[in-house]
N, C-alpha and C positions, 0 to 999 in steps of 0.2 A: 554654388548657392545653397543655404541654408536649406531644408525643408522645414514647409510654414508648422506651426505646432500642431495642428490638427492632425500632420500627415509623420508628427515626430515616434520614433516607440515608443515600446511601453518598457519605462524603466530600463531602457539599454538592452532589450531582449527583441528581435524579431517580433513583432508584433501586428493586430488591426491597428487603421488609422483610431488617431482620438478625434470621431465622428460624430455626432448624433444617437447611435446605438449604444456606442461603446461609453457614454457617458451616463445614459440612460441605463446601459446594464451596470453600473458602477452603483447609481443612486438603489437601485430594487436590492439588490447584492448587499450592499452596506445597511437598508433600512431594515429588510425580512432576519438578516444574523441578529442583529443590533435586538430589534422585539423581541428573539425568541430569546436571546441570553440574558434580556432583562426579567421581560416579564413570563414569555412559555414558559423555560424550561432554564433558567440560571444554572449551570455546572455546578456552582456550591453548594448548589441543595441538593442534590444529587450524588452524593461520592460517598460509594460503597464499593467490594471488591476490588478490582484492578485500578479504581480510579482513587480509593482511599490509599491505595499505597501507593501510586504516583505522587499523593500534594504528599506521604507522612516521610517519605525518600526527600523531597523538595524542601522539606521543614528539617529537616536534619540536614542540609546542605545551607540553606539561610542561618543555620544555626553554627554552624559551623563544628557540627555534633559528630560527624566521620570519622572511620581512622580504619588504619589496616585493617584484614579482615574482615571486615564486617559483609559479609557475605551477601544480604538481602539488595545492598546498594549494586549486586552488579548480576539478580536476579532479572530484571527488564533490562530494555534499550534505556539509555539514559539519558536520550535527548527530551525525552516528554518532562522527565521532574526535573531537569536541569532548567528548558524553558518555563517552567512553572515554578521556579527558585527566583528569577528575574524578579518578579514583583515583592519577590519575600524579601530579599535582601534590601527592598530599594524602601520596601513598606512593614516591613516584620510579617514574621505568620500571623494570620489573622483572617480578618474576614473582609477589610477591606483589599488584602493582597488577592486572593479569590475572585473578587469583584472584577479588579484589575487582568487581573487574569484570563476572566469571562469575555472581558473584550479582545486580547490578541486573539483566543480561540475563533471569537466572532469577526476578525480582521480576515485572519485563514480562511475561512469560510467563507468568507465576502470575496477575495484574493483569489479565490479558488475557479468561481465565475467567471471572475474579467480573464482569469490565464488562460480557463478552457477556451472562451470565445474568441481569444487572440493565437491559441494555437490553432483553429479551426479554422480560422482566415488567413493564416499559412498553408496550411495544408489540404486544405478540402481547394477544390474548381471553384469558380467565383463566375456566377450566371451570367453575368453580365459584360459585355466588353466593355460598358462603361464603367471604372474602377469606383467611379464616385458614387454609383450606388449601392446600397443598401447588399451586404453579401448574405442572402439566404438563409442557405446551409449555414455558414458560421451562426449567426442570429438564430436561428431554430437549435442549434446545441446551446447557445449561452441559454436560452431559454430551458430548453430541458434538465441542463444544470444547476441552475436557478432554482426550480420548483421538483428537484432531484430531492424527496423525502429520506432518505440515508444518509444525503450532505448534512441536510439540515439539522437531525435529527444528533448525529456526532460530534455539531456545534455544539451542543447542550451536555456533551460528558468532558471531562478533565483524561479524554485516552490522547491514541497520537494520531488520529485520525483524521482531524481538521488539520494541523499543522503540518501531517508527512503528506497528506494529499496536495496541498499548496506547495510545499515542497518540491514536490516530486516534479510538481506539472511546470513548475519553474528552471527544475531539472531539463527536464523536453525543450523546452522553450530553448532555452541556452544552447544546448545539441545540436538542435535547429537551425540555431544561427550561425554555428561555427559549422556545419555542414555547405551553409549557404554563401558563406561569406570569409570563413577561415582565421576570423577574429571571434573575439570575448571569450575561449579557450579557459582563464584564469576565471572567468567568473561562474563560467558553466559545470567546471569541475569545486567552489565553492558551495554551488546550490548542492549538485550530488551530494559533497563528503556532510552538510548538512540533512540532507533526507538519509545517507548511511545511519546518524546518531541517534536519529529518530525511528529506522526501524532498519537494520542491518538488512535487509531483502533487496534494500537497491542494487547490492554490489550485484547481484543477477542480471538487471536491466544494465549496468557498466560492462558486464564481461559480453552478453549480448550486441553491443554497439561496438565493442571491441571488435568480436569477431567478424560483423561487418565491415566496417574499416578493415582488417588485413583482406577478405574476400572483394572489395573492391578495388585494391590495387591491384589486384591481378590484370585486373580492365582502368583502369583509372576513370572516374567520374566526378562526384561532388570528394572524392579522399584526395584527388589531388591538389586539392586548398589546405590538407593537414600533413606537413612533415612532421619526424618524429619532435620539434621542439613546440608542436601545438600541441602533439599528445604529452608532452612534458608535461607544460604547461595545464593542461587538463586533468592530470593523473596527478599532480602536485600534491593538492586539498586534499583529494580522498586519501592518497598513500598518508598523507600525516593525519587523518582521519581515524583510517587503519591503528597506526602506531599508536596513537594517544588511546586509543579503545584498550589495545591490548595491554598497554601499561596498566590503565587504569582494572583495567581486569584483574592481572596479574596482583596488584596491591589490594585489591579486596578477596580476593580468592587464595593465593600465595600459588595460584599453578599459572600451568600458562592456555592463554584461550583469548577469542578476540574480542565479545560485547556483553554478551548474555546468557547465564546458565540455561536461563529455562527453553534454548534451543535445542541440546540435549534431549530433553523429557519429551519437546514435540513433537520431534525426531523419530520419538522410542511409539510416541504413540500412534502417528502416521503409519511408522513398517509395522506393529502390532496390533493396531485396531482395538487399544485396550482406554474403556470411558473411562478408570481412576490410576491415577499413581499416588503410593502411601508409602513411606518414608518412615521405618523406625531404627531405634536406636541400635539397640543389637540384634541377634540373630533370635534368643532365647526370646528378647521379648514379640517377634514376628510369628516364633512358633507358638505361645503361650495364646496371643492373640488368633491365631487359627485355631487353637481347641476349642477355646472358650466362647468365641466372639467377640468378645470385649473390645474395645476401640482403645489400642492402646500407639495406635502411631501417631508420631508427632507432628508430622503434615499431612496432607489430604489437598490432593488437585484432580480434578472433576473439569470431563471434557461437555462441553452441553449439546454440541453437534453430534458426538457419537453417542450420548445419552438418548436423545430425540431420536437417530435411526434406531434404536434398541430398539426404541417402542414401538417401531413399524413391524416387529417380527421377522419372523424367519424367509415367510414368503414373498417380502419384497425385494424389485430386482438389484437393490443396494443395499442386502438386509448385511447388517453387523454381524463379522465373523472372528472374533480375536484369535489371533496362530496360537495363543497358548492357553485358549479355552477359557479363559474368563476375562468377566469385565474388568477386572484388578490387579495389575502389574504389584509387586513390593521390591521397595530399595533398602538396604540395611545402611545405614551412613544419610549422609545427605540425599534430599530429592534429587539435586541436580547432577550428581556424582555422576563424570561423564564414565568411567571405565566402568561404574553398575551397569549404564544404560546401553554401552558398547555389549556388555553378554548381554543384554536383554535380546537386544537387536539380532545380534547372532542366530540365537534358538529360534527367533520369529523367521529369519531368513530362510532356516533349516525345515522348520515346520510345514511355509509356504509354497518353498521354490520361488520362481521366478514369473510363476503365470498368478500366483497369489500374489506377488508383488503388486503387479500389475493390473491386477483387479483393486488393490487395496489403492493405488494411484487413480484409477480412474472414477473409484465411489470419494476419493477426496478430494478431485476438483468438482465432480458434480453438486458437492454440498457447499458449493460459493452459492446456489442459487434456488436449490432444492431441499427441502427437508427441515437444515440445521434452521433453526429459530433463529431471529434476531437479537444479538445481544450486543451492547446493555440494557435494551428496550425488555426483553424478556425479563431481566429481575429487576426493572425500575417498579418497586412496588410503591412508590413515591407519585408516581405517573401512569398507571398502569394502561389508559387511556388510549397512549402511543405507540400501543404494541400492533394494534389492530394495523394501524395504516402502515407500520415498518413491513409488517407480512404482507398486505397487499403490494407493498413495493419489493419485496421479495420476488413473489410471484412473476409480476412482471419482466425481473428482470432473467425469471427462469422463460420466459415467452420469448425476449429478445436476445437471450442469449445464441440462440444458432444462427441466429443472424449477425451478431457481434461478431464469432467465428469463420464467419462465411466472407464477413470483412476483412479480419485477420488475415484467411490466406489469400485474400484478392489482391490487398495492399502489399504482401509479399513479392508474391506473384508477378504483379505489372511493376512492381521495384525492379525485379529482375530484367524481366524484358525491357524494362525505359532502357537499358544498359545495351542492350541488343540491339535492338531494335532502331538506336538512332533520333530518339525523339528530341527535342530543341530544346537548350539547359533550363529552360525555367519552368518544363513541362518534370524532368527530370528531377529536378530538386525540390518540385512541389510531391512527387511520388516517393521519392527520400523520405522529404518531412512526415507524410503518410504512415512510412514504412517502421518508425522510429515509434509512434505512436503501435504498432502495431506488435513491436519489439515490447514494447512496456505489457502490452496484455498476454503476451507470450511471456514474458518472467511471471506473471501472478499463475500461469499454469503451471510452469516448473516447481514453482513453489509449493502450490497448493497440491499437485500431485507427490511432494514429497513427503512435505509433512500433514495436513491435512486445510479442506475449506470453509469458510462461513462467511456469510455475508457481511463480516466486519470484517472481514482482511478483504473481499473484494469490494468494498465501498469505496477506497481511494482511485481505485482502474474501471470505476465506473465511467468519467470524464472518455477516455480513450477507446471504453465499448461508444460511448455516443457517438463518438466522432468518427469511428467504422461506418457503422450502419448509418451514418447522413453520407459517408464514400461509396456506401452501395446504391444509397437511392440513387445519389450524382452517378453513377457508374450505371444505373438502370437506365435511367431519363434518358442521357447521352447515347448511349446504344438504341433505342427505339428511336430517336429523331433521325439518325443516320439509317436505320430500316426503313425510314419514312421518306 
């Protein structure tokens, strides 16, 4: 028998019923993006920095202006101007393509909502025996996603922030379901190789779930719904994901490499702790420029997170220490020249050791929530307005962050033991689901303790801290009533 529509998914992914809530968080989600991209804070009025060369990349792609070589198209991830060429080509560059534009941003962002709430009512406890009511905890994260000032506020720039966080969490969703069920494999690994193009850090959270799948066949559990033709099937999208990035690498670089130069330079400034990288021509003009002062290099990138800790001094306990004593790395060639930044990296390895490493790891995931300023909000001098309430949602999320952690390894944790332990599959596979969510805020660590953190690269795995800390409440409640 069919199930009735209210009780159908959402869009083929594991899902909450379409309830009363879930329709209500549809309407707040669509109306709140909708205002702010018309009238707050429109993305077209706004594009400077990284978001000017997102649409001026997207405008030479509608234009059909590309060709070998041309280096700067394969400087970002290329799924942000490639989805922001959509409207160009369908509308010309212009201002009504931007418009157009404003709204898939403001769909994302809407999108974003309904998926966090419907992965929550996967994976969180559901209070109720009675299924037909009203699930809590899910409804208390839609809602804090909802009125999440980071979400909203990224709606309003042309980055890839609104679209890889819907992305990503459409990613989960799909996982989820082939965890639970051992179908939609092909489409789950579609959402992936889409969030890959949008920001190459997914493959993290991939190789993650990976390694779980081979660790639970050792015990068989929810992996024994996936033979290797579901991981085919799954690994399909991305590996041609993979492939199409590095060609297209390859033809604008003429080396070889998979998405993005400017991972490279992140890279270099992560393990070195250095706020500028400058890029000149030759050697003479590098030396010329260190006599005199003169500003003669042809690029200049400027880190704002490590700029901000400079300013805190020496005395603080995450005070900026660059391994090769100044704020200012120099590349002679290109900025993104991977073999400069391979000896950059060297000498900073040599300088450090291995216990500097490690220090320089651990002050660059603590600036997902501390310190580093929020940007774009920091140089919207357009808006300067909404800088104040990005910082106090900064803050906060530096409050709830040990708790977000403390989720992370609960949800680990009792992953493991479901396995042990003998618990009943659907207790089982909702601690899966849990666990997969827990795997996604564990890559934004790996990452951030590699290359470095800000509260824009963790604004998309906000969704996934939520949904911990509503698993710890659930995990608190639950334990006191059985004391009781």
């Amino acid at each position: 028998m069919a199930a009735p529509d209210s009780q159908r998914p959402l869009g083929g992914l594991l899902a909450a019923p379409r309830d009363r809530v879930f329709w209500i968080l549809v309407a707040l989600a669509s109306l709140t993006r909708l205002v702010w991209v018309i009238w707050v804070h429109p993305p077209q009025d706004h594009v400077f920095s990284d978001m000017a060369h997102y649409v001026h990349r997207a405008e030479l792609v509608a234009r059909f202006e590309v060709e070998a070589g041309m280096r700067k198209m394969a400087w970002q991830a290329y799924g942000t101007h490639a989805l922001l060429a959509i409207p160009m080509v369908l509308l010309g560059p212009g201002a009504s393509a931007l418009e157009v534009a404003s709204l898939i941003w403001a769909a994302c962002s809407a999108a974003t909502v309904v998926l966090t709430y419907a992965l929550a009512w996967v994976v969180l406890p559901h209070p109720h025996r009675d299924r037909a009511r009203p699930h809590g905890p899910a409804l208390a994260v839609g809602v804090a996603t909802l009125l999440w000032f980071p979400l909203i506020s990224h709606t309003g720039f042309f980055t890839s922030e609104a679209p890889y966080t819907c992305a990503l969490l459409a990613t989960t969703l799909a996982a989820v379901r082939v965890m639970r069920t051992g179908e939609g494999a092909g489409r789950a690994g579609l959402w992936a190789a889409l969030a890959f193009v949008l920001r190459p850090q997914t493959a993290v959270f991939v190789v993650l779930l990976g390694l779980a799948w081979l660790v639970d066949r050792r015990r068989p559990s929810w992996s024994a719904r996936i033979d290797w033709r579901v991981v085919a099937r799954y690994a399909g999208p991305i590996v041609a994901a993979v492939l199409v990035s590095a060609l297209r690498f390859s033809y604008y670089t003429g080396e070889l490499g998979l998405v993005a130069e400017n991972a490279t330079m992140n890279l270099t400034a992560g393990r070195c702790h250095n706020i500028v990288t400058r890029a000149y021509d030759s050697e003479a003009e590098r030396e010329a420029s260190a006599r005199d002062g003169q500003r003669r290099h042809v690029r200049r990138v400027s880190l704002p997170g490590f700029r901000a800790l400079a300013r805190e001094g020496p005395d603080h306990p995450l005070a900026l220490d660059p391994a090769l004593g100044t704020e200012a790395v120099d590349v002679v060639g290109y900025i993104g020249d991977g073999e400069a930044h391979a000896a950059l990296r060297r000498r900073c390895y040599a300088q450090t050791g291995l216990v500097g490493q490690l220090r320089y790891a651990a002050v660059n995931v603590a600036l997902l929530a501390v310190v580093a300023r929020p940007w774009p909000e920091s140089s919207d001098y357009g808006a300067p307005h909404w800088l104040e309430p990005a910082l106090r949602a900064r803050d906060l999320a530096a409050v709830l962050t040990p708790l977000a952690l403390f989720g992370l390894g609960l949800a680990l944790i009792r992953w493991v033991r479901a396995r042990r332990s003998g618990v009943e599959a659907g207790e089982l596979d909702r601690r899966a689901g849990l666990g997969v969510c827990a795997l996604q805020l564990s890559a934004l660590l790996v990452i951030a303790a590699m290359f470095f953190g800000t509260p824009r690269l963790r604004t998309p795995y906000d969704p996934y801290a939520m949904i911990l800390i509503a698993s710890v409440v659930a995990w608190a409640v639950e334990a006191w009533r059985q004391r009781s």
